[in-house]
Each structure stands twice: as structure tokens, then as C-alpha cells.
C-alpha positions in Angstrom: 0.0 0.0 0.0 2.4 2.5 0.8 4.8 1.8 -2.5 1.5 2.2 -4.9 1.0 5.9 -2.6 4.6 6.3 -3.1 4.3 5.5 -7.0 0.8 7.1 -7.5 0.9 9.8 -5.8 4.5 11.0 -4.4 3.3 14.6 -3.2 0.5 13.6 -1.2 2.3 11.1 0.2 4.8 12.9 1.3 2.4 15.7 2.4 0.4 13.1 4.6 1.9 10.2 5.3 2.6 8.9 8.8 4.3 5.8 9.9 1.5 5.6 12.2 -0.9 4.9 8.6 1.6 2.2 7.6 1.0 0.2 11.2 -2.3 0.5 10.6 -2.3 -1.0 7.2 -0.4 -4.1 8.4 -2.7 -4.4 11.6 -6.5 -4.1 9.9 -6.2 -7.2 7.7 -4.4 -9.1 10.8 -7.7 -8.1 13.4 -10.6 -9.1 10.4 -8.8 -12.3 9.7 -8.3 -13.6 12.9 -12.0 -11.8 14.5 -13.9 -12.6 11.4 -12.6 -16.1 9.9 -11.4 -17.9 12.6 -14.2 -18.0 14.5 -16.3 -18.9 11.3 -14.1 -21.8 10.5 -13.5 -23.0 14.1 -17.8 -23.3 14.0 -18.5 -25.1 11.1 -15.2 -27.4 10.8 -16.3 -31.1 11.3 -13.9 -33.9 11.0 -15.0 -37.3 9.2 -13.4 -40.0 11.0 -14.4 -42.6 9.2 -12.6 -41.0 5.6 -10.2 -39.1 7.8 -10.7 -36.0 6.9 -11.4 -32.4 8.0 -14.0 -30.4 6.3 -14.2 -26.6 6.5 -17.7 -24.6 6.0 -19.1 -28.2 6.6 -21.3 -27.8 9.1 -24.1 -24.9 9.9 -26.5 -25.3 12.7 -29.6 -24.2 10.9 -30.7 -23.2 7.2 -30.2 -19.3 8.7 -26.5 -20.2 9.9 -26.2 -21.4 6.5 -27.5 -18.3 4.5 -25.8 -15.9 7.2 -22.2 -18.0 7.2 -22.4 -17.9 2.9 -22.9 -14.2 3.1 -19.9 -13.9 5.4 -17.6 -15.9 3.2 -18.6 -14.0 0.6 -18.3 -10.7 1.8 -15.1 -12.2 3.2 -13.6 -12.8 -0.2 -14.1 -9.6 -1.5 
């Protein structure tokens, strides 16, 4: 992010830039991941002993868990 500012736009960059900004950047994507995803994945993981194997997104406790979690992932991807 801050080489495309850099690149893109050098004198507002350097008008407004803080290093602070640049933490930031690094920290957002860290906090969604881990307060968004994880406990998503952690709630609908299921493991299939009998084929030994762990299924993601597997498992929703209703058909509104289900429509709610899809619109999650999907907003999550984008």
C-alpha cells in the first residue's frame, strides 16, 4: 500500500503520510482475519473420522446459519 501511494501519488504522500498509517495497514487485515474467519471456520469445521478428513464450512446449525455464514464468506472474499 504504501509503494502504490509512493508511486501514484508521491506529493500527497509525502504531504500526509505517517508511519503511524503504515501500522495500521499491516494491523486491519491481521484483526478481520483472525475476528472474522477464525471464529467462522472454528464453527462449522467437522472432522469425518471414518474417511479421515477435516471439512471446512461443513457444518451450519440451521438453514439461517447457513444463509448468514455464505454471506460472510462471501463478503469475506471480497
Amino acid at each position: 500500500m504504501e509503494r502504490y501511494l509512493k508511486i501514484v501519488h508521491p506529493v500527497e504522500h509525502r504531504k500526509k503520510f505517517r508511519p503511524w498509517m503504515n501500522w495500521v495497514g499491516v494491523a486491519v487485515p491481521w484483526i478481520d482475519a483472525v475476528g472474522i474467519g477464525v471464529p467462522l471456520i472454528a464453527a462449522t469445521t467437522r472432522v469425518d473420522r471414518q474417511k479421515n478428513v477435516c471439512r471446512a464450512l461443513a457444518y451450519f446449525v440451521s438453514p439461517a446459519a447457513h444463509k448468514v455464514g455464505t454471506i460472510t464468506i462471501t463478503a469475506y472474499k471480497y
